[in-house]
GUKE-872760 format. One line per field, with one value per residue: residue in one letter; y, z, x of N, C-alpha, C in turn. Coordinates in nm, 4 decimals. Each point is the difference from the previous one (the first is absolute). Example, Ala and Ser with C-alpha at 12.3 -4.5 7.8 and 13.67 -1.06 7.14 Angstrom:
% residues 2
resn = c(A/S);
n.north = c(-0.5690/0.1050);
n.up = c(0.7800/-0.0720);
n.east = c(1.3190/-0.0350);
ca.north = c(0.1190/0.1190);
ca.up = c(0.0000/0.0060);
ca.east = c(-0.0890/0.0820);
c.north = c(0.1200/0.1090);
c.up = c(0.0000/0.0730);
c.east = c(0.0900/-0.0770);
//
This chain:
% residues 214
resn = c(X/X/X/X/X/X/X/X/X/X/X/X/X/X/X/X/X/X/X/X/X/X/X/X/X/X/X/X/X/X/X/X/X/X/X/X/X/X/X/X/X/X/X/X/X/X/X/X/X/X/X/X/X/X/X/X/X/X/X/X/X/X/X/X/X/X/X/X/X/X/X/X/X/X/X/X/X/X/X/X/X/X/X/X/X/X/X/X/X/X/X/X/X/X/X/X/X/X/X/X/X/X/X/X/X/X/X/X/X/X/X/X/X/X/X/X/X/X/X/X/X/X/X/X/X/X/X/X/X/X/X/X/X/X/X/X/X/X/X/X/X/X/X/X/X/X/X/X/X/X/X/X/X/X/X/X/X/X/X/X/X/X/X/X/X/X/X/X/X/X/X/X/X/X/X/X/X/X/X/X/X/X/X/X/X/X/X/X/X/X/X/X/X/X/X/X/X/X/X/X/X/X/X/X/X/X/X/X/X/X/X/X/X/X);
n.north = c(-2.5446/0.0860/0.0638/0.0407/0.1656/0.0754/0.1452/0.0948/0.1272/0.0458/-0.0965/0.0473/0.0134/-0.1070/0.0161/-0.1744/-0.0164/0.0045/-0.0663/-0.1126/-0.0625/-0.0047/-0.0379/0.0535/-0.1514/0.0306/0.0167/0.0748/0.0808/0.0618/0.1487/0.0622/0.0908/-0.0251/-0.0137/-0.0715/-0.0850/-0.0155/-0.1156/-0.0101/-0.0997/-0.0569/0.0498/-0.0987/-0.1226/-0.1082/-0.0745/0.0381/-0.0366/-0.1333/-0.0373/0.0958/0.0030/-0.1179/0.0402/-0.0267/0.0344/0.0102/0.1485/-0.1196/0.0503/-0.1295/0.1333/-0.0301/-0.0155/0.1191/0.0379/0.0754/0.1427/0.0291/0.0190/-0.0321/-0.0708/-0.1097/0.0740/0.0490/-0.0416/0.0645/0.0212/0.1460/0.0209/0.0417/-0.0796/0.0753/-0.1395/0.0623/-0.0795/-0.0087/-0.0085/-0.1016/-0.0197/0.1330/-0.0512/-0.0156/0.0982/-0.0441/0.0254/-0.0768/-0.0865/-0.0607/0.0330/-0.1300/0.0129/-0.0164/0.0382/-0.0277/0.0464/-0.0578/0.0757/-0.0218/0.0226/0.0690/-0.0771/0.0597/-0.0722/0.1044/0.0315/0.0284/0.1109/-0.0997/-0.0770/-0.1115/-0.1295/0.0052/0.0956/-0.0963/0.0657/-0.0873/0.0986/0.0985/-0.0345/0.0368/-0.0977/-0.1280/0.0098/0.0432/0.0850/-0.0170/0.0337/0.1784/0.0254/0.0809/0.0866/0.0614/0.0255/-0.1395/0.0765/0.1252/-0.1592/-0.0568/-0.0102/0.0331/-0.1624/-0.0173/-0.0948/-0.1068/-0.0056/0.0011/-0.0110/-0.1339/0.0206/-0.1266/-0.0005/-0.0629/0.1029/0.0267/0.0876/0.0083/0.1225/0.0133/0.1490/0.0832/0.1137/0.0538/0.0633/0.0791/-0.0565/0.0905/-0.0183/0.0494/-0.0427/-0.0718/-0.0085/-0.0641/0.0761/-0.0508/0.0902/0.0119/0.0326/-0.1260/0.0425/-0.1241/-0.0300/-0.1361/-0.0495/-0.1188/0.1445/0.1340/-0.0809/0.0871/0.0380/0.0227/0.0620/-0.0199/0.0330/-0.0637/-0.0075/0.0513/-0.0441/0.0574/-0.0151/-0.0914/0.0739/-0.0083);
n.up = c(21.8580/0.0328/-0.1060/-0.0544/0.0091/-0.0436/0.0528/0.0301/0.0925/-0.1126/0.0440/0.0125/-0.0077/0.0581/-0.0348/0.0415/-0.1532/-0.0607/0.0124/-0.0781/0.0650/-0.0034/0.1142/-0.0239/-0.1076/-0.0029/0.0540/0.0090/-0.0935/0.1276/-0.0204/0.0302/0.1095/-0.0780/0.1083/-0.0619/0.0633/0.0895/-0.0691/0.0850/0.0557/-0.1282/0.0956/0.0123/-0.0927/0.0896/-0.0550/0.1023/0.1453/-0.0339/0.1159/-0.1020/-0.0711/0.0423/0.0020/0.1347/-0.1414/0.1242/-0.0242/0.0096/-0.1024/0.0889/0.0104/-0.1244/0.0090/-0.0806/-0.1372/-0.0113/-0.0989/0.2090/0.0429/0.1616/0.0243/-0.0733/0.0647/0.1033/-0.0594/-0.0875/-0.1651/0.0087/0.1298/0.0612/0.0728/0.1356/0.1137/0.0755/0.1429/0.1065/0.0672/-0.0080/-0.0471/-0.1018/-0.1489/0.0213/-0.0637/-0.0436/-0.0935/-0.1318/0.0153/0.0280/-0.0910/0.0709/0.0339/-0.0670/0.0667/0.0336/0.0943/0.0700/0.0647/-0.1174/0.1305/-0.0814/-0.0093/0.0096/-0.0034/0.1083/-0.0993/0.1370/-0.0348/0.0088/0.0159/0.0558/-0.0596/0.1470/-0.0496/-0.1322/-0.0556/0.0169/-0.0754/0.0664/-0.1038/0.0498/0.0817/-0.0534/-0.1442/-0.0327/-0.1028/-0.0152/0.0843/-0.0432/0.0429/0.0970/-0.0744/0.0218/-0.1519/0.1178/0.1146/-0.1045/-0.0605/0.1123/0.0215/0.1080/0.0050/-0.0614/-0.0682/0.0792/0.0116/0.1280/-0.0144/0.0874/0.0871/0.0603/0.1094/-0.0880/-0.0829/-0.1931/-0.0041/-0.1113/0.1005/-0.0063/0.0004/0.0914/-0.0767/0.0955/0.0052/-0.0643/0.0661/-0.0749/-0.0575/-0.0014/-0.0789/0.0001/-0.0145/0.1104/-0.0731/-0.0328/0.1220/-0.1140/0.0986/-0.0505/0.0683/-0.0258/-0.0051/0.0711/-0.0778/-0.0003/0.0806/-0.1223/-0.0237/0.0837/-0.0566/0.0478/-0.1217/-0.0608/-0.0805/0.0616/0.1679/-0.0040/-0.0842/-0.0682/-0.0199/-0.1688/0.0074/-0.1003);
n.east = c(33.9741/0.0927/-0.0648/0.1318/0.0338/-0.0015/-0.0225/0.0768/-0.0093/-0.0016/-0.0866/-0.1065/0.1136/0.0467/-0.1760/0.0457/-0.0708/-0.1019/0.0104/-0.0413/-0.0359/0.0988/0.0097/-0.1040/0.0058/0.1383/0.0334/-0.0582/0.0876/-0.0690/-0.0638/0.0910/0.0260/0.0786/0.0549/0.0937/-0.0298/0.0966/0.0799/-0.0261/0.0913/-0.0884/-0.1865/0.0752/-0.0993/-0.0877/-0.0535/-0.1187/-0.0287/-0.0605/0.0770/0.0433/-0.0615/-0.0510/-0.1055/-0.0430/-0.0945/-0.1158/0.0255/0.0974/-0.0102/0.0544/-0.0400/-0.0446/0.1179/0.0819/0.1082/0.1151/-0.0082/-0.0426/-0.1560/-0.0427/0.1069/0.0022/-0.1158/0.1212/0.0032/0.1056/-0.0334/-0.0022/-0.0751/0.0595/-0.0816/0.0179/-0.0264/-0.0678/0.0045/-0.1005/0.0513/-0.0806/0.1466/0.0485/-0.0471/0.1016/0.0368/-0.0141/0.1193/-0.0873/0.0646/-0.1291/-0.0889/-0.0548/-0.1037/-0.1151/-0.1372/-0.1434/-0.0424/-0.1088/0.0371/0.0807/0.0569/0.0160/0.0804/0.0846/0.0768/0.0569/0.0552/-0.0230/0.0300/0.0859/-0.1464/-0.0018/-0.0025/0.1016/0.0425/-0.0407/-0.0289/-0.1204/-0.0296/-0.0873/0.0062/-0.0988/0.0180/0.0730/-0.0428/0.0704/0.0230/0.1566/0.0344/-0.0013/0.1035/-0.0111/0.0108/0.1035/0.0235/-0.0859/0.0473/0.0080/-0.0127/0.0460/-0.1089/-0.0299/-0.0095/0.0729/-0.0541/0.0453/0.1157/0.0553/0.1349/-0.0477/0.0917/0.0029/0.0229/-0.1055/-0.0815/0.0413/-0.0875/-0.0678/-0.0518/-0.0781/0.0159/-0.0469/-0.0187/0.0055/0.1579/0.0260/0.1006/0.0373/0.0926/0.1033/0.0198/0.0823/0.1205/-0.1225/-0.0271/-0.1059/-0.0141/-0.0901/-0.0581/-0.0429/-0.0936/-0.0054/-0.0883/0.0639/-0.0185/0.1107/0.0694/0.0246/0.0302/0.1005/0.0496/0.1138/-0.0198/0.0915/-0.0187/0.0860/-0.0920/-0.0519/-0.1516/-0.0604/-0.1486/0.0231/0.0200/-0.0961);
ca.north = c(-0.0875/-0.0071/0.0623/0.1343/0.1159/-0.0312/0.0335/0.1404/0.1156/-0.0045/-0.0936/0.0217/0.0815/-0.1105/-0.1718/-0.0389/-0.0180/-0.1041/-0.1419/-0.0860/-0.1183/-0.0570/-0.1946/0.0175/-0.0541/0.0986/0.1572/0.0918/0.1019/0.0973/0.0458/0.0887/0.1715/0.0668/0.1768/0.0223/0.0204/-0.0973/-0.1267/-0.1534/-0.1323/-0.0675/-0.0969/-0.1147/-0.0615/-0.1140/-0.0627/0.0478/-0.1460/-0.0356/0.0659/0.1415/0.0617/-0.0287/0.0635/-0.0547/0.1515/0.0006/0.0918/-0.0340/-0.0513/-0.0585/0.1545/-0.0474/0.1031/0.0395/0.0388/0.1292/0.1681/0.0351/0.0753/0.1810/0.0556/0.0669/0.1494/0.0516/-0.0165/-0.0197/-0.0656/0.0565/0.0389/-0.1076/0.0762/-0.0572/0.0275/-0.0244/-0.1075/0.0209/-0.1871/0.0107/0.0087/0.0409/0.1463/0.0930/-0.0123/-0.0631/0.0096/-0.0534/-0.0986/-0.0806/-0.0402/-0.1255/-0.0424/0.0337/-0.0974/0.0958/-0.0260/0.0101/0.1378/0.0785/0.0989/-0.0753/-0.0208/-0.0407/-0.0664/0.0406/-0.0170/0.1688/0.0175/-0.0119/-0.1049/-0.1536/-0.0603/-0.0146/0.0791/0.0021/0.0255/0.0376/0.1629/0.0353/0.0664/0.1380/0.0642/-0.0128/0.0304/0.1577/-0.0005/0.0880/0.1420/0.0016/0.0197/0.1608/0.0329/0.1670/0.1094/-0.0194/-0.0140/0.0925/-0.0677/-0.0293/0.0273/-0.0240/-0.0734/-0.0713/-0.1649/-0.0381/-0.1451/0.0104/-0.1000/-0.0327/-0.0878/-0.0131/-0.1260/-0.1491/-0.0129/0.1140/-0.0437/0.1346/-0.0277/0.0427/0.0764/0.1105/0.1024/0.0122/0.0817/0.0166/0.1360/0.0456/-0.0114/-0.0097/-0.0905/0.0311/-0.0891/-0.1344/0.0150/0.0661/-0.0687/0.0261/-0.1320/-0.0247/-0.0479/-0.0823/-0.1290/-0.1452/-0.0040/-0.1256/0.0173/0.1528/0.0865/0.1004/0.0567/0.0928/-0.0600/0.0552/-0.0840/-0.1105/-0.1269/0.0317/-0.0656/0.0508/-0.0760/0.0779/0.1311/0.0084);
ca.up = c(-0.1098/0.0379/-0.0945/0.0330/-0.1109/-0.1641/0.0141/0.0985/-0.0358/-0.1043/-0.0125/-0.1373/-0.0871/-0.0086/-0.0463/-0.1416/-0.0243/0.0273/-0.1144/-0.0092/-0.0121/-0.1160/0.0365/0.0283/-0.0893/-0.1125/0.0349/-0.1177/0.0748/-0.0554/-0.0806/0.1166/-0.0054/0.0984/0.0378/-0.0347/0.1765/0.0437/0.0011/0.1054/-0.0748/0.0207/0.0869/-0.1264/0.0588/-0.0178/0.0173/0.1143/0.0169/-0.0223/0.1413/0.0527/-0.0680/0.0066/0.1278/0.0644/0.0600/-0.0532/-0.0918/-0.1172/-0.1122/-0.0553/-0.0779/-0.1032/-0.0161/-0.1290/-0.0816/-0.0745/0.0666/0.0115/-0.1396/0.0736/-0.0060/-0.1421/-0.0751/0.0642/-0.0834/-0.1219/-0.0200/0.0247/0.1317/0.1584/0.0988/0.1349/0.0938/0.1397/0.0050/0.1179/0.0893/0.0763/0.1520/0.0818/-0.0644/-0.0873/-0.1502/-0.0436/-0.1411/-0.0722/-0.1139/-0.1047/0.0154/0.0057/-0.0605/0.0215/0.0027/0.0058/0.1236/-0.0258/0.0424/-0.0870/0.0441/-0.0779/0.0717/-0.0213/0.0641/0.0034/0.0675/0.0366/0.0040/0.0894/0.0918/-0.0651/-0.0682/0.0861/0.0356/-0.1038/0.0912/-0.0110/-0.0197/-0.0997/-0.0970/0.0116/0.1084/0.0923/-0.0988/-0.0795/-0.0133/0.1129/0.0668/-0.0302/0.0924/-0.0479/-0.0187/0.0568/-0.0588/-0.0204/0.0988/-0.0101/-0.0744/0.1595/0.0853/0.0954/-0.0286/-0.1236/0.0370/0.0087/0.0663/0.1092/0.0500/0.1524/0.0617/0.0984/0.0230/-0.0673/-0.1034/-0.0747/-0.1397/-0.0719/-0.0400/-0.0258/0.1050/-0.0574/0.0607/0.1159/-0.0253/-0.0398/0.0108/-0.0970/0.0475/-0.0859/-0.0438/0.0047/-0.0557/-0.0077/-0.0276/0.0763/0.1343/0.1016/0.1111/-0.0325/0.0665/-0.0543/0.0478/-0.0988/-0.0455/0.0947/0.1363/0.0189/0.0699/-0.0359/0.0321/-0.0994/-0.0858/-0.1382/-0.1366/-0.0913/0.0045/-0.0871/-0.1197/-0.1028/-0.0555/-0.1343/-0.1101/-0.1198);
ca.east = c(0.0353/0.1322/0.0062/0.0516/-0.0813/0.0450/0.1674/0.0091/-0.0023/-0.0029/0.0400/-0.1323/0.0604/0.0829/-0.0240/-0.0239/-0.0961/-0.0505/-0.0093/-0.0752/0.1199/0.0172/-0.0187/-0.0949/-0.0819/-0.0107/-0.0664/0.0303/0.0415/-0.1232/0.0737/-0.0115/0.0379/0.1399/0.0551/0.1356/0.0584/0.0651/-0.0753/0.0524/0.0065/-0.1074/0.0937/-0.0402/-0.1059/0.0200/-0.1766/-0.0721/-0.0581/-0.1690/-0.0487/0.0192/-0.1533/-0.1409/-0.0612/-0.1387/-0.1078/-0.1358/-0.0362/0.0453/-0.1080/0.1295/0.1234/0.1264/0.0762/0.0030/0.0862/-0.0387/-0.0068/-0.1052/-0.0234/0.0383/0.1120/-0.0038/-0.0570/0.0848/0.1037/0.0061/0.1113/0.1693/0.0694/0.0558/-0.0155/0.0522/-0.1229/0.0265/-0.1588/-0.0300/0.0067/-0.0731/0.0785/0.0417/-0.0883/0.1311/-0.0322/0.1481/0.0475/-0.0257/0.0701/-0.0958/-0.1579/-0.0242/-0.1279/-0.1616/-0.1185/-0.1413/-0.0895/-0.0903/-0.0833/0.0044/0.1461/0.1540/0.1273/0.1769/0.1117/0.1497/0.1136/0.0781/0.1546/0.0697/-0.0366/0.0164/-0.1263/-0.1033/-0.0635/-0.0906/-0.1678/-0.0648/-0.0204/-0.0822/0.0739/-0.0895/0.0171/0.1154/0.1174/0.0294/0.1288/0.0576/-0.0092/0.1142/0.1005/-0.0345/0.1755/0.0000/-0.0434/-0.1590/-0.0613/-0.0937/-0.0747/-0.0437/-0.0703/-0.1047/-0.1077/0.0673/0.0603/0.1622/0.0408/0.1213/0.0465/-0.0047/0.0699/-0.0232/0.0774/-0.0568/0.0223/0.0427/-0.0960/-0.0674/-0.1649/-0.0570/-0.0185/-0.0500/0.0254/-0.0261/0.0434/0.1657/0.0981/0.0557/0.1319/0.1138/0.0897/0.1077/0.0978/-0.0255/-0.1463/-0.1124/-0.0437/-0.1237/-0.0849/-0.1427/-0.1350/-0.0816/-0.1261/-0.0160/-0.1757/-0.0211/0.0174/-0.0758/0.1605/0.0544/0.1422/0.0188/0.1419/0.0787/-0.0544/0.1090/-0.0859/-0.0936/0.0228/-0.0982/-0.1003/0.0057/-0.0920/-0.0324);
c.north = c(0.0055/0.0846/0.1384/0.0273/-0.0823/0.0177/0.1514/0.0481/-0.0300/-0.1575/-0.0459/0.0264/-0.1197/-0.1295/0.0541/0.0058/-0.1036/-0.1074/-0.0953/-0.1627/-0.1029/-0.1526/0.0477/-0.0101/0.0938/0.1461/0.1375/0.0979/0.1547/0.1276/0.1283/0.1092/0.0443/0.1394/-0.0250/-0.0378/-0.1184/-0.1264/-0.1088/-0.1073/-0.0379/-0.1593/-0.1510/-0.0438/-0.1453/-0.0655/-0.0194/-0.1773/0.0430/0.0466/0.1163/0.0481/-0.0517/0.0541/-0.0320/0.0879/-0.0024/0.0618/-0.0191/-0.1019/-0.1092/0.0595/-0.0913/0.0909/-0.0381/0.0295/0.1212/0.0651/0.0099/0.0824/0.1810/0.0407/0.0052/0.0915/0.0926/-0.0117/0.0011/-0.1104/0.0761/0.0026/-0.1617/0.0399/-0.0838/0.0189/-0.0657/-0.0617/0.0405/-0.1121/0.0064/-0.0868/0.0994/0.1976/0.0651/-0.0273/-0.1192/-0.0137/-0.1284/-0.0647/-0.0717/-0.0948/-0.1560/-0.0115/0.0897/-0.0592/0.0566/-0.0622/-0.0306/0.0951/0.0940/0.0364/-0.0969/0.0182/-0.0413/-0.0673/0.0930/-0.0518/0.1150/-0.0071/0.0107/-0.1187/-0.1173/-0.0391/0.0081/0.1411/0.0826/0.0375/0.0630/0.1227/-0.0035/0.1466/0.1481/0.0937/0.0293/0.0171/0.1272/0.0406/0.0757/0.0848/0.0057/0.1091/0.1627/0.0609/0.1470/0.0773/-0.0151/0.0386/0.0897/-0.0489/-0.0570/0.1210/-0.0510/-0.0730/-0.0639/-0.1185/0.0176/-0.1702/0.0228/-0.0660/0.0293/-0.0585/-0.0049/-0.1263/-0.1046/-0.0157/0.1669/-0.0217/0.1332/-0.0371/0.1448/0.1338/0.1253/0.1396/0.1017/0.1496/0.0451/0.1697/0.0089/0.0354/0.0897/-0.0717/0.0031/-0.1187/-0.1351/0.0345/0.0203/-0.0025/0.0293/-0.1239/-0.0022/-0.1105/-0.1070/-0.0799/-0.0952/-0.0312/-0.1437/0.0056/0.0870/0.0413/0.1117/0.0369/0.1147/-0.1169/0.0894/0.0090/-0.0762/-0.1026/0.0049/-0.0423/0.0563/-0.0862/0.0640/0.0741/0.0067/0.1034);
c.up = c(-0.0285/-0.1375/0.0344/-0.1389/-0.1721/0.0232/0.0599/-0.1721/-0.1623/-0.0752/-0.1321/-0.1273/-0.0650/-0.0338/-0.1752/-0.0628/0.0866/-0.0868/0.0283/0.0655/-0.1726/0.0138/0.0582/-0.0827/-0.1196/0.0332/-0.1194/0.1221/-0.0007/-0.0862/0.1342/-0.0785/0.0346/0.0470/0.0250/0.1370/-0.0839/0.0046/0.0866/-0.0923/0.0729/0.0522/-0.1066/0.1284/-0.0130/0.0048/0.0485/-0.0208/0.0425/0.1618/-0.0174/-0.0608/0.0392/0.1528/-0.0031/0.0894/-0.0710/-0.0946/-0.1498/-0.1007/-0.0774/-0.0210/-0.0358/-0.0129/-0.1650/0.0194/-0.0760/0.0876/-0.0044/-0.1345/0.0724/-0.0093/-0.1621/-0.0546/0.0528/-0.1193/-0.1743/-0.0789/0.0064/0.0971/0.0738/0.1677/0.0883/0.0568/0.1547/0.0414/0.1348/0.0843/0.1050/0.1809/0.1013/0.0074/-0.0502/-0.1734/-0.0640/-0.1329/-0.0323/-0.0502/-0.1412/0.0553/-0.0236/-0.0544/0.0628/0.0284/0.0250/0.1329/-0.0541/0.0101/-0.1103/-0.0054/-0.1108/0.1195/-0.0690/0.0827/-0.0492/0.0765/0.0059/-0.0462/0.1110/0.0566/-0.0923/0.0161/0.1430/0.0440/-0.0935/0.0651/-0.1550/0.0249/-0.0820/-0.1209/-0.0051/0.1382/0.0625/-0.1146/-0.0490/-0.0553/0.1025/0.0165/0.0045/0.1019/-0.0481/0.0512/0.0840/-0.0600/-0.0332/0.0830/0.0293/-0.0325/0.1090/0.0200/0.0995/-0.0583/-0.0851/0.0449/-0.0381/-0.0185/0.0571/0.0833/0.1233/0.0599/0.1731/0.0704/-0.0089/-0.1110/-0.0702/-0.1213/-0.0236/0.0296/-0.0700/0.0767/-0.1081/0.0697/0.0578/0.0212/-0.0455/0.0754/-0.1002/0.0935/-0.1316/-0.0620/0.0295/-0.0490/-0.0229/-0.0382/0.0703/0.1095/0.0644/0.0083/-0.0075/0.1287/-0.0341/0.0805/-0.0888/-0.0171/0.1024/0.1248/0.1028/0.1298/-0.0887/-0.0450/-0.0892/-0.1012/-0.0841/-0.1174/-0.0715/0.0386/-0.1147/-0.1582/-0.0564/-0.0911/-0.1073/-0.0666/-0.1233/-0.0524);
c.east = c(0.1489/0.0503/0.0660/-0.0478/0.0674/0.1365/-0.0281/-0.0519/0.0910/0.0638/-0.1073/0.0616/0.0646/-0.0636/-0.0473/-0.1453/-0.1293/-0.0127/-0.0853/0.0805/-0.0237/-0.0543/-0.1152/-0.1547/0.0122/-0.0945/0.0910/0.0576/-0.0360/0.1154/0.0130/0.1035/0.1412/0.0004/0.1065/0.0742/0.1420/-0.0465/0.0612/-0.0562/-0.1863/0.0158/-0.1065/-0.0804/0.0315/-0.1288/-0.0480/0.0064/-0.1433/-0.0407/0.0438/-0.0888/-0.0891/-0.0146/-0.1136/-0.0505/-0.1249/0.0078/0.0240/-0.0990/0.1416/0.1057/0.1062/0.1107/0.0128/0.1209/-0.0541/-0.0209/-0.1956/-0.0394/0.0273/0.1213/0.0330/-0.0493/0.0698/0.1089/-0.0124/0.1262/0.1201/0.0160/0.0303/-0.0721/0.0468/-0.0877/0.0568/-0.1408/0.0174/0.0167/-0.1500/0.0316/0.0097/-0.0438/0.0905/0.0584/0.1681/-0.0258/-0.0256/0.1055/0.0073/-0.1055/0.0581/-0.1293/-0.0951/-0.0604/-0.0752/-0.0638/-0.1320/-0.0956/0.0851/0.1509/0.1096/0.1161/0.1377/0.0697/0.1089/0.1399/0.1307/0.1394/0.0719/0.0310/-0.0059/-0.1793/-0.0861/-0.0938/-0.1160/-0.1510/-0.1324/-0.0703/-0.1530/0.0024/-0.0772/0.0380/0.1639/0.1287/-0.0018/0.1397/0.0744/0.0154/0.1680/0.0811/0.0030/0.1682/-0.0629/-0.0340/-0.1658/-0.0334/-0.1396/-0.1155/-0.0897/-0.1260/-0.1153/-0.1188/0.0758/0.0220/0.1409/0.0371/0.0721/0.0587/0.0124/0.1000/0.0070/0.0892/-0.0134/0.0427/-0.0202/-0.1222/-0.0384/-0.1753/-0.0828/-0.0304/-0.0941/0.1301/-0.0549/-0.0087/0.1245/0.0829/0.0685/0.1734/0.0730/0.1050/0.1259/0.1063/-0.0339/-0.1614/-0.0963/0.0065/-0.1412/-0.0954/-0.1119/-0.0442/-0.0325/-0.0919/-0.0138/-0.1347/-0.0525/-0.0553/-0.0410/0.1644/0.0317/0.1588/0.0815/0.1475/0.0328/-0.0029/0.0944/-0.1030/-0.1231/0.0351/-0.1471/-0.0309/0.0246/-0.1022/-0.0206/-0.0630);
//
């Protein structure tokens, strides 16, 4: 699909919220979570045309699309916090940072669905997501003094790069060598297995990003 990553290695660190589009029938803007990151300029929206939403699919009960905050991702959320969410591409299986929700709609077999639109990318690369399976908030970028926090079986997100293309998927851990630190921080090497592929490798933990804890 010609999609490079969000951005390297501590680039998670660098988007903006998620937002609602505003030219989007009046859609409300949900209420989410800061963790205080750095704010890049948001990227603005422009009004989906009538061929970019309608889709022609049995499964669909008309799936009217809607305005407004799902009711799932709104229980993820209060009125003080702000949250950030990342969506799964069912391109390419790799996780990409959330921009702002375009719309909803409901399948007929039940599955609610979002229209995102990634950070980074323009209106063409908007994709329908199912909001149980393929949304969650983000995953956040693990510094050196976490690394003790790493152990064997722990879901991850890790960034992949290869001579196509640079994305974050999904990996487990595997095993960890424990290293010494030194001037540029951590250097010990984690094992990982992508959950997509069941490949292997070893990385660093600047690739690596941790699922939030409550």
């Amino acid at each position: 699909m010609g999609r490079s990553l969000r951005s390297p290695p501590t680039p998670k660190t660098q988007s903006p919220r998620v937002s609602w589009s505003p030219e989007e029938n009046g859609m409300m803007p949900p209420t989410q979570i800061s963790k205080q990151k750095p704010r890049a300029t948001e990227i603005s929206s422009s009004p989906l045309a009538s061929e970019d939403v309608v889709v022609a699919d049995s499964n669909l009960s008309d799936a009217p699309e809607s305005s407004g905050l799902p009711k799932e991702i709104e229980e993820k959320t209060s009125e003080e916090t702000e949250l950030e969410f990342e969506a799964k591409s069912s391109r390419d299986g790799a996780w990409y940072d959330v921009a702002m929700f375009l719309a909803h709609r409901v399948l007929s077999s039940g599955e609610l669905e979002v229209r995102v639109r990634y950070q980074g990318f323009g209106a063409e690369e908007d994709e329908w997501v199912d909001v149980k399976k393929a949304i969650r908030e983000r995953s956040i970028p693990l510094e050196s003094s976490e690394c003790r926090k790493v152990s064997a079986g722990d879901l991850v997100l890790c960034f992949r790069e290869n001579s196509d293309q640079a994305t974050y998927f999904d990996a487990h851990i595997v095993e960890v060598e424990r290293k010494l630190h030194d001037i540029r921080g951590c250097r010990c090497l984690f094992l990982v297995r992508y959950d997509h592929d069941q490949t292997e490798e070893k990385v660093h933990l600047r690739r690596l990003c941790r699922r939030p804890v409550y």
